[in-house]
C-alpha positions in Angstrom: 8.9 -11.3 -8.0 5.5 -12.1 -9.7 4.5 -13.8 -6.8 5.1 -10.8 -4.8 3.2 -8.8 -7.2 0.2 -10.8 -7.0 0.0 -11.1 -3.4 0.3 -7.7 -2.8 -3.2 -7.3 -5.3 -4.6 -10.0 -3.7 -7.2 -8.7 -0.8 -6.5 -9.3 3.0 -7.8 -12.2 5.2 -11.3 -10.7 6.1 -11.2 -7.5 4.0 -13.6 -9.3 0.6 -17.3 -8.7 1.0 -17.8 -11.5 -1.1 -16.0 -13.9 1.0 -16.4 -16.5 3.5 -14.6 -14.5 6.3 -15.7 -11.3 5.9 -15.3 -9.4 9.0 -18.2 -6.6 8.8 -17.2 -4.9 12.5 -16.8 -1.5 12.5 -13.3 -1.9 13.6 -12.0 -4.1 10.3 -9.8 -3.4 7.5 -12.8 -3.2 4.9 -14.8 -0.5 7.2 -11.7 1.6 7.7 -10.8 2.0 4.2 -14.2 2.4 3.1 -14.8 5.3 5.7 -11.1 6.7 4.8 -11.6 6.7 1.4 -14.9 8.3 1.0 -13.2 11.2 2.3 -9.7 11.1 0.0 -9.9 12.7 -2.9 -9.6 10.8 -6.2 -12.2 7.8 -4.4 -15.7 7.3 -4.3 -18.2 8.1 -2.0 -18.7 4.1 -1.4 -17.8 0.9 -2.6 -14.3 1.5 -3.1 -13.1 -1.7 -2.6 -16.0 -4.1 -3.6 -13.6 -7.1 -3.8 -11.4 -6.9 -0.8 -8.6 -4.3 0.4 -5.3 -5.6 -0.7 -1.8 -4.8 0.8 -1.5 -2.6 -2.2 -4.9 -0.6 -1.6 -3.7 0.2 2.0 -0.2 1.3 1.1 -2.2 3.7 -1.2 -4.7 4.7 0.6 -2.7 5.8 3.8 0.1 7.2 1.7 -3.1 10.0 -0.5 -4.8 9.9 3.1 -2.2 12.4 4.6 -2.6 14.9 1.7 -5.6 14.1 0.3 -8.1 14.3 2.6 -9.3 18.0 3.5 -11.1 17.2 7.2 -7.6 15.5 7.7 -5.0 18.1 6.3 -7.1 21.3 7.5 -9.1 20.7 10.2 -7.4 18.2 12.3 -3.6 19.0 11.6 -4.5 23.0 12.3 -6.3 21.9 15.8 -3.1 22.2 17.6 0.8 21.4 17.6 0.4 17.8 19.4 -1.5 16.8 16.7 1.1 18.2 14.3 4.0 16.6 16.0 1.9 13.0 15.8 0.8 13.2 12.6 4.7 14.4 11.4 5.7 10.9 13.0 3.1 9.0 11.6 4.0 10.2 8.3 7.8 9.6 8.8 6.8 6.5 10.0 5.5 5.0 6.8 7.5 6.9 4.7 10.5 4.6 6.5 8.3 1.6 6.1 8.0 2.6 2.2 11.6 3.0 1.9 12.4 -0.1 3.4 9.9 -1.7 0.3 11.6 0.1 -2.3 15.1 -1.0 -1.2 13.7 -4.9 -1.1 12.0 -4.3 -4.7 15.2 -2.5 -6.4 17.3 -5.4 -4.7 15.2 -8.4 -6.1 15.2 -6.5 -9.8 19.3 -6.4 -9.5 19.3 -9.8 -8.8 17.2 -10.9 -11.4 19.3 -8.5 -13.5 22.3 -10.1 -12.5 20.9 -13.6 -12.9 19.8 -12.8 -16.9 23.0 -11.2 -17.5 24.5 -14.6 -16.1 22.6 -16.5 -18.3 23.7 -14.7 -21.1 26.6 -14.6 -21.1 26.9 -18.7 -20.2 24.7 -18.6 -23.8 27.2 -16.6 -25.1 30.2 -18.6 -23.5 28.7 -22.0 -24.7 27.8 -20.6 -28.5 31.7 -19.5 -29.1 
């Protein structure tokens, strides 16, 4: 599980500035956070993510990026009803995908709960 944790900080093939790899396109995972998150409030203007974009750093930005974002949630979604009706799926969409992450994560702490509370009681078997 804290193998899971670290890998979901750890930032993205491409996505560090101070790698070997860095893409720089304006079509990479750096760029579009950058240019999403100058405009979500609670972020910078720049340099948000000096040391890469992690899986973590996505999940987070697109989840503020629906609600926090005033171009986004006034200008855009008020355009018309197509753009409603896409961005309503889009946010369904991910709010599945985060579902599905928080059923994995409460079913790999049961186990671990279920493996500790083996172990104690073997301890507990073995000291009687």
């Amino acid at each position: 599980m804290l193998a899971q944790f670290a890998a979901d900080a750890a930032p993205l093939p491409g996505s560090d500035p101070t790698g070997d790899n860095y893409d720089s396109s304006p079509t990479s995972l750096h760029t579009w956070a950058e240019n999403t998150a100058e405009k979500v409030a609670g972020y910078l203007p720049s340099n948000n993510f000096p040391h890469g974009v992690s899986y973590r750093a996505v999940a987070k930005l697109r989840s503020r990026a629906w609600y926090g974002n005033a171009d986004y949630a006034f200008k855009v979604s008020s355009a018309n009803e197509a753009q409603n009706v896409k961005d309503l799926t889009l946010m369904t969409a991910w709010q599945v995908k985060q579902q599905e992450e928080i059923k994995e994560v409460l079913q790999q702490i049961s186990l671990s709960l279920a493996l500790l509370l083996a172990d104690k009681q073997e301890d507990r078997m073995q000291t009687q």
